[in-house]
N, C-alpha and C positions, 0 to 999 in steps of 0.2 A: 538569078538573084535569089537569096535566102528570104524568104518570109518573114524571119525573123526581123530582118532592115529592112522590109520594102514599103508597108503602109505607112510608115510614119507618126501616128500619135499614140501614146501610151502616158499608163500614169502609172507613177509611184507610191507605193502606200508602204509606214513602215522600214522604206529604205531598200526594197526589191524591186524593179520592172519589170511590167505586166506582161508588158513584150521579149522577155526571155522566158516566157511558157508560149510564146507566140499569141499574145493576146494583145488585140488591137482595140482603140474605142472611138467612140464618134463623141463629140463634146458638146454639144445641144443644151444638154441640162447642166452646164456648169456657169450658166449667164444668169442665172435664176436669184433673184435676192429674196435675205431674209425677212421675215417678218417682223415688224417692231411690236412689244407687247404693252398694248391697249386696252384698258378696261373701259365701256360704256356702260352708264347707269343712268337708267328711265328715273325720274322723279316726277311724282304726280303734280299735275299743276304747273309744269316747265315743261314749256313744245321745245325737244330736241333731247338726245340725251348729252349728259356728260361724259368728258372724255379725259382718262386719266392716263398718262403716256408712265410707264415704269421706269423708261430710261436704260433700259436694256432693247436687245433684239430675241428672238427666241431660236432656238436649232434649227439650221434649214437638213432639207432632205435633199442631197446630188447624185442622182442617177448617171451611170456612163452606158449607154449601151455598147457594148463587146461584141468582138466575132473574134475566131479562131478558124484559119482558112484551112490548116492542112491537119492532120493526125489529133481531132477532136479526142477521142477516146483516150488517150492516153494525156494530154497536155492538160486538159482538163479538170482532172483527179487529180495531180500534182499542184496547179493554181490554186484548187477550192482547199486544198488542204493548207496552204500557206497562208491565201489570208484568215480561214476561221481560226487560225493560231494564236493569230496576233488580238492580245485583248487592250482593253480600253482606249482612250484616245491616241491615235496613232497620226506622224507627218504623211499628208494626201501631196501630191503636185500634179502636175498632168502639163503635158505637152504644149496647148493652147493658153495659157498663165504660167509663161515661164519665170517670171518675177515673181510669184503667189504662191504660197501653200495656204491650207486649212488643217486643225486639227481635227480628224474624223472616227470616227468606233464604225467597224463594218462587224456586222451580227449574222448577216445573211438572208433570207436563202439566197442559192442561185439558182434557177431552174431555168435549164437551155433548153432550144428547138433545134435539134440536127439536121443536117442533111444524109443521102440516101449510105448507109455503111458509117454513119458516123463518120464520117471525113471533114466535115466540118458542121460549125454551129455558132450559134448567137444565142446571149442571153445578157440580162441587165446587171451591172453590178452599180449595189445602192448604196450608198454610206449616210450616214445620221453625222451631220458637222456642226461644231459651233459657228455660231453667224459671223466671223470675220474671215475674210479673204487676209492673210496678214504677206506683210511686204518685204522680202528678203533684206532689203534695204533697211529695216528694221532691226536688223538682228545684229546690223553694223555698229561696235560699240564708239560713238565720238567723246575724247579726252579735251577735258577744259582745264589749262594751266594757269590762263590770265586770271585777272580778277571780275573781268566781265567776257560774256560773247553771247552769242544766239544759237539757240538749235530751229530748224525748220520744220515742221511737219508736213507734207507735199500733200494732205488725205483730208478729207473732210470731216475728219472723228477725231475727238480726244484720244490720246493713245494712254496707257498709265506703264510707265516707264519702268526699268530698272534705274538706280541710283546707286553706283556705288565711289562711298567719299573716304579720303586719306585723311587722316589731322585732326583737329577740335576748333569748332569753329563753327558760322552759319554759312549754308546756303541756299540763295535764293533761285526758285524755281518760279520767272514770272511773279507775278502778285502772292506769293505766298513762298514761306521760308523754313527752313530746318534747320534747328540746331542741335549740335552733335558736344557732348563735355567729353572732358576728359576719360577716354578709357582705355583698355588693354589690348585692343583687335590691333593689327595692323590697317585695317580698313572696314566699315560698315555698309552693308548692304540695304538701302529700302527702297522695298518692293510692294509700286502701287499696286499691284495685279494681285498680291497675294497679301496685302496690308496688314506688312509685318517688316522689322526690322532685324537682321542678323548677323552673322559670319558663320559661316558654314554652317554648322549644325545647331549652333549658340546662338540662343537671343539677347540682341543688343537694344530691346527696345527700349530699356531704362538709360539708355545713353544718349536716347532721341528725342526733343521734342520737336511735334511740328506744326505751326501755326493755323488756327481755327479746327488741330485737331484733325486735319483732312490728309491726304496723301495728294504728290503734286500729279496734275494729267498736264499732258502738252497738246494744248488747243489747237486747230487748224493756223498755219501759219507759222509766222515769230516769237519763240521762247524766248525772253532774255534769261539768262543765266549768270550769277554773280556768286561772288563767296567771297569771304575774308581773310586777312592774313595767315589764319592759325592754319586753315584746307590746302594744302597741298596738292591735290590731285581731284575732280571729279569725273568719274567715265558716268554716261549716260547711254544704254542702249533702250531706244524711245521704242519699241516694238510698234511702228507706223501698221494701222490694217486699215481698209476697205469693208463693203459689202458689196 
């Protein structure tokens, strides 16, 4: 049997398998959560300090340790050059979360311990990720035609959705609503992640307002979801993540 199929786990970074240079990894450090960012502040005269939560998480760091069982010398210089290629945040998956990716920036180094002739070797390969495990099931866009229904969020995180709505008209996202007047798109896109309104490469924010001024997130659980006669169409890809 090839080496190439016989250990079985590998990740993907970027959209190439690790395991087509014959690199293999052990997945230990991929159960590791991130860190939520916390400020504490001593005040004289208050025994304890305070604790300010930012409401984010902060970058975790995922180590895979690696091994490469046959023809180190050569598979090796072909892998390290593939991924210090690829820049900024790039799709990670791996074998052990197969419903999961992260987005990750791998910068390097790699620095392996071989064996006798270089025939085989092990070393860590590290990436710097943002804190969300995000869930393929996420990326599934669901279409609301009626005038009401529900979206679910399976995760225990607010998620902040893409929105994309047909027509002129309000829709509601849960306790908070958007409305859309009349304009020229065939459809507008708003995106809580990047909180902004557009079509392709046009901004449509002057054709949106939306209540209390916020963008909608979809809370753990049941979304209701409603819109009025003028909406025609809303797709919803809720991009659901973990940590």
């Amino acid at each position: 049997m090839s080496d190439i199929t016989q250990f079985g786990n590998y990740l993907t970074f970027a959209g190439f398998q690790s395991n087509t240079y014959g690199v293999w990894i052990s997945g230990e450090g991929t159960y590791d959560a991130p860190e939520r960012d916390v400020e504490f502040i001593s005040i004289p005269g208050l025994s304890g300090d305070l604790a300010i939560d930012n409401n984010r998480f902060n970058n975790i760091t995922v180590t895979y340790p690696a091994f490469i069982s046959k023809r180190f010398d050569s598979r090796f210089d072909v892998f390290k050059a593939a991924m210090l290629s690829k820049r900024g945040y790039q799709v990670l998956t791996d074998t052990y979360h197969p419903d999961e990716y992260r987005l990750a920036v791998f910068t390097g180094p790699m620095e392996p311990e071989t064996g006798p002739y270089n025939k085989a070797g092990s070393f860590d390969i590290e990436f710097n990720c943002k804190p969300q495990r995000y869930l393929f099931s996420g990326d599934v866009t669901q279409t609301f035609t009626a005038a009401s229904g529900t979206i679910t969020n399976p995760t225990m995180y607010a998620s902040k959705p893409l929105i994309r709505v047909y027509g002129a008209g309000t829709v509601g996202v849960g306790s908070m609503s958007m409305t859309i007047s009349s304009n020229p798109f065939s459809y507008i896109d708003i995106d809580s992640e990047r909180q902004s309104c557009y079509n392709g490469a046009s901004n449509a924010g002057q054709y949106v307002t939306l209540s209390g001024l916020s963008y909608p997130t979809l809370a753990a659980g049941n979304t209701g979801i409603t819109k009025t006669s003028g909406i025609t169409r809303v797709e919803i890809t809720p991009r659901w993540w973990t940590v």
